[in-house]
N, C-alpha and C positions, 0 to 999 in steps of 0.2 A: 614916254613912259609906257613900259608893257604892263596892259590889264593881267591881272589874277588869274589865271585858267584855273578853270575847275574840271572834275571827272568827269566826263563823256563817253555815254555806253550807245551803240547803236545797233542796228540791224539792216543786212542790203539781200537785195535778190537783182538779179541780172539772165535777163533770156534772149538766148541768139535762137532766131530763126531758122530754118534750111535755108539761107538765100546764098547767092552766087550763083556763076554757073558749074551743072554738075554733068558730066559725061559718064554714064553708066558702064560705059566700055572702059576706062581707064582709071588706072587706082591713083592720082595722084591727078587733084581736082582744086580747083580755085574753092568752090563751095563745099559743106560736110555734107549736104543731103542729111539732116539732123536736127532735134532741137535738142538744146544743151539748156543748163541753168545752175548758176551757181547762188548758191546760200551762205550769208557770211554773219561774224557776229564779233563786232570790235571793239575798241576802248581805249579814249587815250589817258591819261594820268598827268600831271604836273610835278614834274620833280624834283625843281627848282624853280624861281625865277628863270624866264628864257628858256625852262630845256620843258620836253614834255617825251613821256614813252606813251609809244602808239603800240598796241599789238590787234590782230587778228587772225582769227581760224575762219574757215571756211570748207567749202566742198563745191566741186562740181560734179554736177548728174546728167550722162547721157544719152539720148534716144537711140534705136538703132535704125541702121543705114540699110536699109531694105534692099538696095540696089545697087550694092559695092561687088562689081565684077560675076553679076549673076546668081550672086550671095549674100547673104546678110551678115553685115559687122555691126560686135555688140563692143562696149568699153564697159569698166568697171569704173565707179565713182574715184575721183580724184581728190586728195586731203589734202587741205594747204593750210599754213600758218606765214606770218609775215612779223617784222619787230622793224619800228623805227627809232631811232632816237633824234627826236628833233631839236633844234636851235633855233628861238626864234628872235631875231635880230631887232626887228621892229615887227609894227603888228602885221606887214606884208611881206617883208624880207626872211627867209628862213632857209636852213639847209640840214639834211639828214645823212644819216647813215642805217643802212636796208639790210635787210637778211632777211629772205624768204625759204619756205622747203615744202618740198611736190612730195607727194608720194600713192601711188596706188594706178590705174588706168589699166590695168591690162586688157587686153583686148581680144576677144574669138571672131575669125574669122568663118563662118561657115559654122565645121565640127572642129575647128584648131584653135585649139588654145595656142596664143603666141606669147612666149618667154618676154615681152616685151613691159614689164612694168615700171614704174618713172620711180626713181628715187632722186631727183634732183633739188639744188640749192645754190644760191646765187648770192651774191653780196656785193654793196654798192655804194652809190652817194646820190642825193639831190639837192641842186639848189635851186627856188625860185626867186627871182628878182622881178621885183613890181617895177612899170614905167608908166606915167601919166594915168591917174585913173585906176582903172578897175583891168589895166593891161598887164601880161607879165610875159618871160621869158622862163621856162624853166629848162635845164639842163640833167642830164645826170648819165652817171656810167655804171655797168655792174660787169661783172667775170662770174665765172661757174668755179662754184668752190665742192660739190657734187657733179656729179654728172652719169648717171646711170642711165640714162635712155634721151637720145638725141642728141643734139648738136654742143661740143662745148665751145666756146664764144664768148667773144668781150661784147658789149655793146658800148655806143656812145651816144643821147638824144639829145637833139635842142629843139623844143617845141614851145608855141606860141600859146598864151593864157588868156580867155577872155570870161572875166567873173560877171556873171549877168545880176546878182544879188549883193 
């Protein structure tokens, strides 16, 4: 039997450091030479028995790269929102349906403003399957249903779960 979910409202912060390696001499670097952070603020809902909608907004803010090719690169904050609908099978078995959208980042290099701002949107599926315990397997795929700045692309993940709580 599935418990009752109730409304859950949260809040997250996430900071990447500059780490990796950075080569000053070349614009296309393993690390950003940056600190970034993003601010989110979510909420899932119960919409029936089994199903719950998840939604979140967010934004990423960040640093500038003091030593990107002898010049300073600055980005503009980045907007995001995300929507899940989820299905939850039993209390560990569960699978979604994803639509996220980017928008904003542009970026000056130096004194140039670069044409380069994200309007991007993806849409998707995940499933997680519990095994033995507190392990699980999750999967999921998305495609680019926007794509105004970068790569369009399918993805496919299978990655390994381990709930420490």
């Amino acid at each position: 039997m599935i418990a009752k979910p109730r409304t859950i409202v949260g809040a997250s912060l996430l900071i990447q450091a500059p780490t990796g390696g950075y080569d000053v001499d070349k614009v296309i670097n393993a690390g950003s030479n940056r600190w970034s952070l993003k601010l989110g603020l979510g909420a899932i809902w119960p919409v029936s028995p089994g199903w719950l909608f998840e939604a979140d907004i967010g934004a990423w803010f960040f640093g500038d790269n003091d030593e990107f090719v002898g010049t300073t690169r600055e980005q503009e904050p980045i907007g995001s929102v995300e929507f899940h609908l989820v299905r939850t099978i039993n209390p560990s078995l569960w699978a979604s349906l994803d639509l996220n959208y980017y928008v904003g980042g542009q970026t000056t290099v130096g004194e140039d403003v670069r044409a380069d701002p994200q309007r991007n949107s993806r849409l998707g599926a995940t499933v997680l399957i519990p095994f033995k315990g507190r392990h699980a397997i999750r999967t999921s795929f998305s495609t680019g249903i926007i794509t105004d700045s970068g790569g369009d692309y399918d993805t496919f993940t299978l990655s390994y779960v381990y709930a420490w709580l």
